[in-house]
C-alpha positions in Angstrom: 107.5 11.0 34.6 106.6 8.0 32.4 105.1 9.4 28.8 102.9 6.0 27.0 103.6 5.8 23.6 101.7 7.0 20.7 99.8 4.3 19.9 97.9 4.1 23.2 96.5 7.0 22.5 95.6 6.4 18.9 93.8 3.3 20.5 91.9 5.3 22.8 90.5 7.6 20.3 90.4 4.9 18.2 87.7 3.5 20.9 85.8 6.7 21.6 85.1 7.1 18.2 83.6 3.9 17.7 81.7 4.3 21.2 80.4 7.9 19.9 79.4 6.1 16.5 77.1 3.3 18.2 75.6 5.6 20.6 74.6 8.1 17.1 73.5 4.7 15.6 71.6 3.0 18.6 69.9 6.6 18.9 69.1 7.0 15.3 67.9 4.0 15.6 65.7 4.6 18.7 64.2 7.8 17.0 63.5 5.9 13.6 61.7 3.0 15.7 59.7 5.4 18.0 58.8 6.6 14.6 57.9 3.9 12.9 55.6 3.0 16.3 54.2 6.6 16.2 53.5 5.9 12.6 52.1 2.6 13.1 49.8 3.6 15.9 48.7 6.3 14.2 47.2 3.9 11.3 46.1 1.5 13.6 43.8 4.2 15.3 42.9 5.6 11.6 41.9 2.1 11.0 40.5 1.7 14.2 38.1 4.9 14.0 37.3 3.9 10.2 36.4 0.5 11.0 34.0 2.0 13.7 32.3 4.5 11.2 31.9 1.0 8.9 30.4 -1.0 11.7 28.0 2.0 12.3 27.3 2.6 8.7 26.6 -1.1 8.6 24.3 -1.3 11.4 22.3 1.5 10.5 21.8 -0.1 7.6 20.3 -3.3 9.1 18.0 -1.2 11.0 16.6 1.0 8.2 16.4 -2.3 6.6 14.9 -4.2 9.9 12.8 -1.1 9.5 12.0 -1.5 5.7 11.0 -5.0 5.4 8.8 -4.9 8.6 7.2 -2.1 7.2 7.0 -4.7 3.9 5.6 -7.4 5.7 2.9 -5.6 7.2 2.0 -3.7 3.7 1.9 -7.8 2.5 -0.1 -8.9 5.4 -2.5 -5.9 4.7 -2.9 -6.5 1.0 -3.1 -10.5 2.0 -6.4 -9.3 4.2 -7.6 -7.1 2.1 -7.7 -9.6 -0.9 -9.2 -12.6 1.3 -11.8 -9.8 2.6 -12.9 -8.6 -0.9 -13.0 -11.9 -2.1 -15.6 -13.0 0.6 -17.8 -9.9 -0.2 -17.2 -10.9 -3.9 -18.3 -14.3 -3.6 -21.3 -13.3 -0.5 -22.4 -10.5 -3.4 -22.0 -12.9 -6.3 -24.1 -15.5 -4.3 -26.8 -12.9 -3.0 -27.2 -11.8 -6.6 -27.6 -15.0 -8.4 -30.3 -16.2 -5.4 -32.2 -12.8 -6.3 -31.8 -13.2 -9.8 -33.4 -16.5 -9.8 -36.0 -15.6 -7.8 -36.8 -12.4 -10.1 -36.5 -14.4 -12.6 -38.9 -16.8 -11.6 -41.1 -13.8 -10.3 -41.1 -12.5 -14.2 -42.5 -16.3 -15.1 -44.8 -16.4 -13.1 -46.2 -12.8 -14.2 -46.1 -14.1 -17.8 -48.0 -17.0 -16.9 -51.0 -14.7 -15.5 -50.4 -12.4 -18.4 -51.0 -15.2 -21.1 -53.8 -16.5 -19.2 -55.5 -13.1 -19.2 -54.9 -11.9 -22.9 -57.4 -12.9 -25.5 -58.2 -11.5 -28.7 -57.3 -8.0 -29.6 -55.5 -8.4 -26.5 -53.0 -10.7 -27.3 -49.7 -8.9 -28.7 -46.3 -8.9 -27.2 -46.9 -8.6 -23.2 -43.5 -6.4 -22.6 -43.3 -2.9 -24.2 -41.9 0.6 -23.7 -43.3 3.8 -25.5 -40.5 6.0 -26.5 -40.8 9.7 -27.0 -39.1 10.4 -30.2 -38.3 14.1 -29.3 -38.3 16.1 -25.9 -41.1 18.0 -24.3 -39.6 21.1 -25.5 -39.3 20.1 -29.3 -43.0 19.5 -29.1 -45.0 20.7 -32.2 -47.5 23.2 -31.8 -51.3 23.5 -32.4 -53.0 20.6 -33.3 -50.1 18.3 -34.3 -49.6 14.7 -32.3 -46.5 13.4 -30.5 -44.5 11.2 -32.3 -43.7 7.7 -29.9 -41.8 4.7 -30.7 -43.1 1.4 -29.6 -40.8 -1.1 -28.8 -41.2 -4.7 -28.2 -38.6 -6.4 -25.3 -37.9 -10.2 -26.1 -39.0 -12.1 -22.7 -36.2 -14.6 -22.7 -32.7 -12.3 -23.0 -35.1 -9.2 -21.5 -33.7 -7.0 -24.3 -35.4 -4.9 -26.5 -36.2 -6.5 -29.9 -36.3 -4.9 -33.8 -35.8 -1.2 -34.7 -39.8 -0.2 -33.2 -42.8 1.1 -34.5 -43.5 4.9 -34.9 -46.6 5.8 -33.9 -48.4 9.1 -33.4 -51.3 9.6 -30.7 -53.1 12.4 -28.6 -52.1 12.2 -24.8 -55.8 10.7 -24.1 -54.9 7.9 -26.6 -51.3 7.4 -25.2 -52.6 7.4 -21.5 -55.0 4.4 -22.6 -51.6 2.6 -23.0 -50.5 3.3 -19.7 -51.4 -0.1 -17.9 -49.4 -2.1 -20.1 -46.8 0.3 -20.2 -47.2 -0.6 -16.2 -46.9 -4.1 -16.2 -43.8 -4.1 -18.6 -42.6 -1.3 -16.3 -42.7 -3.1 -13.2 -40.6 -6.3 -14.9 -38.0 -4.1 -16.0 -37.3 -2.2 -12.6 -37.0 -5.3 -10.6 -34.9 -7.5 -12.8 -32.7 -4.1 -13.3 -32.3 -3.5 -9.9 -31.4 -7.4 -9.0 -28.6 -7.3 -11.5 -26.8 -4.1 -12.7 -25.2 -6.0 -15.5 -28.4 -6.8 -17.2 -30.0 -4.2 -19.5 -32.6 -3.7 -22.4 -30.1 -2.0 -24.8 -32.7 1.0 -25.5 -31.2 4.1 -27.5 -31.1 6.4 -25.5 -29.4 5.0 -22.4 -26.1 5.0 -22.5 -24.7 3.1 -19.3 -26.9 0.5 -17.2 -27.1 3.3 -14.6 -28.6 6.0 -17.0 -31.1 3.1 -17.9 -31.8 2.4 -14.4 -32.2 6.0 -13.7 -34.5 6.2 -17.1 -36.8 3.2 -15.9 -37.4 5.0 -13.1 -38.3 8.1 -14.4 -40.9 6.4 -16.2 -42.1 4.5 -14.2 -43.4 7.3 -12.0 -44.9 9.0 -14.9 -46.8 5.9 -15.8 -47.6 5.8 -12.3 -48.7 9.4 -11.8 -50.8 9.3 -14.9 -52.6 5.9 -13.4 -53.4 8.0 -10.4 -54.4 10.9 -12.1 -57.1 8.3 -14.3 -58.1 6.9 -11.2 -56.1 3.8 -12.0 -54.0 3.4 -8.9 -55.2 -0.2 -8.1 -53.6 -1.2 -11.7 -50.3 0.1 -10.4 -51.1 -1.9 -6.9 -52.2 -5.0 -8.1 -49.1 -4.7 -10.7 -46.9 -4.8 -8.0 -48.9 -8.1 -6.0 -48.8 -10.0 -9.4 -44.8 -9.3 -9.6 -44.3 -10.2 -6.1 -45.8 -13.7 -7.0 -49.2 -13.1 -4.7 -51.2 -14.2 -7.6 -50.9 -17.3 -9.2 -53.8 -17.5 -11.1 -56.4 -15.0 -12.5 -59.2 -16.2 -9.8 -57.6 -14.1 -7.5 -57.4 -10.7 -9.4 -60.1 -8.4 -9.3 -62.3 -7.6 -12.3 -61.2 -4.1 -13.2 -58.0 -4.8 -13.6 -58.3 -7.5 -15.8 -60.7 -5.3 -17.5 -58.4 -2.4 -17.5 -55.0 -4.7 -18.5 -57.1 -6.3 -21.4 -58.3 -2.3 -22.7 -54.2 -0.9 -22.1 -53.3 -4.0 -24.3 -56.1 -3.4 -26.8 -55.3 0.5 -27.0 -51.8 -0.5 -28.0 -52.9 -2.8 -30.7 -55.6 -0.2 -31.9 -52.1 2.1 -32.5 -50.6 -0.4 -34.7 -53.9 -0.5 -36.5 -53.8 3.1 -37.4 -50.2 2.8 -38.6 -51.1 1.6 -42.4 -54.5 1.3 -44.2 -55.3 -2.2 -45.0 -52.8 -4.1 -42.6 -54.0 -4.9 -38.8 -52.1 -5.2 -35.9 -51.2 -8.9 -36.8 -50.0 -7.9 -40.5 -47.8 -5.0 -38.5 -46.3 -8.1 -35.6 -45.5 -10.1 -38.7 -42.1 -7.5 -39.8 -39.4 -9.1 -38.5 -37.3 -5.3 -38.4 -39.7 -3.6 -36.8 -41.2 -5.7 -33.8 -38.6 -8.8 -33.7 -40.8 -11.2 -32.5 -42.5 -14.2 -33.8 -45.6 -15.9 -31.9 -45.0 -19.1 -30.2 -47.1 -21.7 -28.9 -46.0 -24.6 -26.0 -48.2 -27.0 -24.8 -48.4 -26.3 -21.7 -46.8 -22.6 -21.0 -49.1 -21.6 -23.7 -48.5 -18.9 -26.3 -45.6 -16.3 -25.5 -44.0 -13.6 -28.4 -40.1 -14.5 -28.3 -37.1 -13.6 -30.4 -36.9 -16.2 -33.8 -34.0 -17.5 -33.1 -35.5 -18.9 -29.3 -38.8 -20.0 -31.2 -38.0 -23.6 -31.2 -36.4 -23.4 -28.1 -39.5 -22.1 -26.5 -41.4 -25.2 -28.4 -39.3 -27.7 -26.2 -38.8 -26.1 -23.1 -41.0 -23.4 -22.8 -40.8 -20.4 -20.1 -38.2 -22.4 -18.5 -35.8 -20.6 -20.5 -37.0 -17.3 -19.4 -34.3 -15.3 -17.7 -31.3 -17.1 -19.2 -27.8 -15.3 -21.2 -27.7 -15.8 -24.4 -24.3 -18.4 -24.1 -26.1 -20.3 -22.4 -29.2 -20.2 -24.3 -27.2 -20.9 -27.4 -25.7 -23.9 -25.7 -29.4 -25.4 -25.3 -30.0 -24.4 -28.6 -27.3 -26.2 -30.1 -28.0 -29.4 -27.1 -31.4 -29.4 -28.7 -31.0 -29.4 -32.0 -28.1 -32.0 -32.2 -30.5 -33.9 -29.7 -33.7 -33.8 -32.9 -31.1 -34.4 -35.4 -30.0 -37.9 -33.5 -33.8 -38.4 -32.6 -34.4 -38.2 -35.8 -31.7 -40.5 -37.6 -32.9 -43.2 -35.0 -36.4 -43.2 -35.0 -36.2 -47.5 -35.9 -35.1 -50.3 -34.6 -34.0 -50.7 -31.1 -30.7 -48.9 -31.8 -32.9 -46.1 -32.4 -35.2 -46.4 -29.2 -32.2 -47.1 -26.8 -30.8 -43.3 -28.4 -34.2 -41.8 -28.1 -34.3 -42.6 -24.4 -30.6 -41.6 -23.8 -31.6 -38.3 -25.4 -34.9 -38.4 -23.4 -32.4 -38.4 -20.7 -30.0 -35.8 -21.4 -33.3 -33.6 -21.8 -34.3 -34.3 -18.7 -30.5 -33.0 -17.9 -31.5 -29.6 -19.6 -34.3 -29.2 -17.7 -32.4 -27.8 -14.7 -30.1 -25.1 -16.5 -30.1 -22.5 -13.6 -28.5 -25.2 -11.7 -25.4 -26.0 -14.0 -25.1 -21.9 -14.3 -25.4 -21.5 -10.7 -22.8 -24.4 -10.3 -20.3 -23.2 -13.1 -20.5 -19.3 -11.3 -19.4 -21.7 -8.4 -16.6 -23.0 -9.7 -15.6 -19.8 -11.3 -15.7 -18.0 -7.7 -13.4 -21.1 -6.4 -10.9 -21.2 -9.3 -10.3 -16.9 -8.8 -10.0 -18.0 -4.8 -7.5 -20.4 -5.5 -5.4 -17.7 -7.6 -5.7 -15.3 -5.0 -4.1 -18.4 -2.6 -1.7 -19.0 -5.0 -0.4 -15.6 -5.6 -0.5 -15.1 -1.7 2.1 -17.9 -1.6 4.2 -16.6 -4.4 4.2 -13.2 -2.0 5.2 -15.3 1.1 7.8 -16.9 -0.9 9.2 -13.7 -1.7 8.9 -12.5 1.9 11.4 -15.9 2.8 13.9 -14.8 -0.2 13.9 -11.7 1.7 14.6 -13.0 5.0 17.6 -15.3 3.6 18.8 -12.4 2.1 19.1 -10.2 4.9 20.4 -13.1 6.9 23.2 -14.0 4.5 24.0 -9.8 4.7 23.9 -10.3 8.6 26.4 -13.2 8.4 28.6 -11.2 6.2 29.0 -8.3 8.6 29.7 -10.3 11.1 32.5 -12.0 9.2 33.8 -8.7 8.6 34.0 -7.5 11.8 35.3 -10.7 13.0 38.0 -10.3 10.4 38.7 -6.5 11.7 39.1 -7.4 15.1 41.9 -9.9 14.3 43.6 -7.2 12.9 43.2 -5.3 15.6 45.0 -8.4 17.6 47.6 -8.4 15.2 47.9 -4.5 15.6 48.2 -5.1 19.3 50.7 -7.6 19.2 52.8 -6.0 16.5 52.8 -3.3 19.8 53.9 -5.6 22.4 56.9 -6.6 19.7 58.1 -3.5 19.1 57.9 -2.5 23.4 60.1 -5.6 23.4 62.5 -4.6 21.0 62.6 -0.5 22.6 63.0 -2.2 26.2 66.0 -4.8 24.8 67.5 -1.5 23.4 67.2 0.4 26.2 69.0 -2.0 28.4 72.4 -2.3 25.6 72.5 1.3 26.2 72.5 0.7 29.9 75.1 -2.1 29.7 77.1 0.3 26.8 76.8 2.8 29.9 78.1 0.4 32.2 81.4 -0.3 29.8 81.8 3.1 29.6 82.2 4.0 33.1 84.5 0.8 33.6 86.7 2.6 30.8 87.0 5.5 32.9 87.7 3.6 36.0 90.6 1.7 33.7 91.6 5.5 32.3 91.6 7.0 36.2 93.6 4.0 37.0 95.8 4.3 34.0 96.3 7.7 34.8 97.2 7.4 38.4 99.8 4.6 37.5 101.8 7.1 35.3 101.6 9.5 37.7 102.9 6.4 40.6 105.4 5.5 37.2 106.4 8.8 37.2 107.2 9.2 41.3 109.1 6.1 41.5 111.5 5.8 39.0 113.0 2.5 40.8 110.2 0.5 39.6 110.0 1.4 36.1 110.1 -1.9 34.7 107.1 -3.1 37.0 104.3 0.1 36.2 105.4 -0.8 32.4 104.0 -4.6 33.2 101.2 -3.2 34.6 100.6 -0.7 31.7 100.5 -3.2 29.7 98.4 -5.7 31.5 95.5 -2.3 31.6 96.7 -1.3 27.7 96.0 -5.6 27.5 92.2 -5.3 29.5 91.7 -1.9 27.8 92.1 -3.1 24.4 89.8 -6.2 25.7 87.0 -4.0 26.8 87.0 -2.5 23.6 87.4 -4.8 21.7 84.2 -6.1 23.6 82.6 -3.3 23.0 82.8 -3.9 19.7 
């Protein structure tokens, strides 16, 4: 029997070893990459799942805010509608109100026309009054004693009361004897207040235009009850014709009301008599305080009682200026006096006449006021229409910065996603990698299996020529050349192995 030397064997435990030692490493290695791809898919489906919460996060967001600014645009539109629709009922109301203030005013004109052509005499005191109670019915004294009343005078051009009043003290049968003028000033009063809520007669004891409102009409329907109760109802009728312009003229009224204005007027005047021994009713109109009034004559309005500072106003214009505010009345005021001082400092030469008749001219301007207020309420009107334009464009424009807004958000998420999904492709292909590297390792350990089984071919055939070495001793020298040339391919293989 042939016994190899030592070495051989070292060799081939030698190779084993190192063939043990790769197979621990390449499956080490296997586990730690199967790992890692575990690990990494893992993450990439954490990733995955988180960036799909985002994205749905993010989308309900743009609906809420789809939602939100819909919901703001059609709050815009609706106050946009709203605003266009008020302003049309503003300017319709502001228009229907200045066309029934002119012709109430004009109405009022034409009453104090008939009233100045009707009063003479004793007659002829301030046409507008109101008779005040001074306490209520319940505070009344008793017995004998007479209520107390406060006369008031109402200036005809501004329609407000005028001076502190005159107290005056009278039975019922001598206050009822009043109650025809009280009547005619009465009737004024209610109309113009109920054509414009803004205008008032600033008496004491109202405290809003509505409790004035409410006021005048309480009175009025005591006047008016009292008239009936006298048998004076055609005062109160005819009242109401000459207010609603039916009468131009006194032709047309009949005689017992004219008889019965012209008595109401006197029995007022007969209580300003009785206020102070040795002063009439004319010494008693002359206290600027108490009545406010001064009497003024026009040539052709005729006489008319009128606050001091409109007397020379009234002079130039006469009840033309009936009806007007008081800016504007002090505008004419100060038009007219600037126009007397500059007729005045060119009263010669032709330098003078070529002024007069450019201030001729601008009188004739004047003589249309209504006109210029009607046209400045115009412009007013237009100017808070072109504001409420204006401020709807600012709210469009905000609208628009909105929408870019929202689109630049929109482009945003779409970046981002776009920017997730390559990841996800890089993910992916990072996955194909590392199948490529498992599949290139799987296939060393096949071809490591391979060299393996051709070592135990060579070891099978190594053994069977020792045993053939061992049977035939004759050929001794030739099995040790072919141990050597299978030690020789042995050592090959492992060293390719290697």
């Amino acid at each position: 029997m042939l016994i190899l030397p030592d070495s051989r064997n070292g060799a081939d435990n030698t190779l084993e070893e190192r063939l043990k030692k790769l197979e621990h490493i390449i499956l080490d290695q296997h586990v730690k990459h199967g790992q890692e791809i575990c690990d990494l898919r893992r993450q990439n489906e954490e990733q995955r799942r988180q960036q799909e919460h985002e994205i749905g996060d993010l989308r309900r967001q743009n609906e809420a805010q789809d939602v939100l600014n819909r919901e703001i645009l059609k709050q815009n539109q609706e106050l946009i509608d709203r605003q266009q629709a008020q302003g049309m009922r503003q300017e319709v109301q502001h228009t229907e109100i200045m066309h029934t203030l002119k012709e109430v005013l004009a109405l009022i004109r034409c009453q104090t026309t008939v009233l100045s052509r009707m009063l003479h005499g004793d007659s002829e005191c301030p046409r507008y009054l109101m008779l005040l109670p001074t306490a209520s019915p319940h505070d009344l004294p008793t017995g004998n004693a007479k209520q107390k009343y406060t006369l008031k005078f109402v200036d005809p051009v501004t329609m407000q009361t005028a001076g502190t009043g005159f107290e005056v003290k009278g039975d019922d049968d001598k206050i009822c004897e009043c109650d025809s003028a009280v009547d005619v000033s009465l009737c004024a009063f209610k109309l113009l207040s109920e054509s414009s809520a803004n205008r008032r007669l600033n008496l004491p004891t109202a405290n809003s235009a509505a409790d004035e409102q409410l006021m005048l009409c309480g009175a009025y329907k005591r006047v008016k009850d009292r008239l009936a109760k006298a048998e004076l109802s055609h005062v109160t009728k005819v009242n109401k014709e000459v207010i609603a312009g039916l009468h131009s003229g006194i032709s047309s009224l009949p005689a017992n009301y004219i008889e019965a204005v012209q008595a109401s007027y006197e029995a007022v005047t007969d209580l300003l008599d009785q206020l102070q021994k040795g002063k009439t009713w004319e010494d008693q109109l002359g206290d600027p305080l108490k009545c406010g009034l001064v009497r003024v004559d026009h040539p052709v309005d005729g006489t008319e009682w009128v606050h001091a500072r409109y007397a020379t106003l009234y002079k130039l214009k006469g009840r033309a200026i009936l009806g007007f505010s008081s800016t504007t009345l002090n505008a004419m005021q100060l038009e007219c006096e600037r126009a007397a001082y500059m007729l005045q400092a060119a009263r010669s030469g032709w330098k003078g006449r070529r002024t007069a008749a450019a201030l001729r001219q601008e009188k004739e301007r004047w003589e249309k006021p209504l006109r210029v207020a009607l046209a400045n309420e115009s412009s007013r009107a237009r100017t808070e229409r072109d504001a409420a334009l204006m401020q709807l464009c600012e709210e469009q424009r905000q609208i628009s910065a909105l929408e870019a807004e929202l689109a630049i958000s929109e482009a945003a998420w779409q970046s981002e996603a776009r920017e997730k999904r390559e990841a996800m492709s890089k993910a992916a292909k990072a996955d194909a990698k590392a199948a490529e590297a498992d599949a290139e390792k799987r296939e060393a350990m096949s071809k490591a299996e391979k060299r393996e089984a051709e070592m135990q071919e060579l070891q099978q055939q190594l053994a069977a020529a020792k045993v053939a070495l061992a049977a035939s001793n004759g050929e001794k020298e030739e099995l040790q050349h072919i141990a050597r040339r299978l030690s020789h391919k042995l050592a090959e293989l492992a060293a390719s192995c290697h």
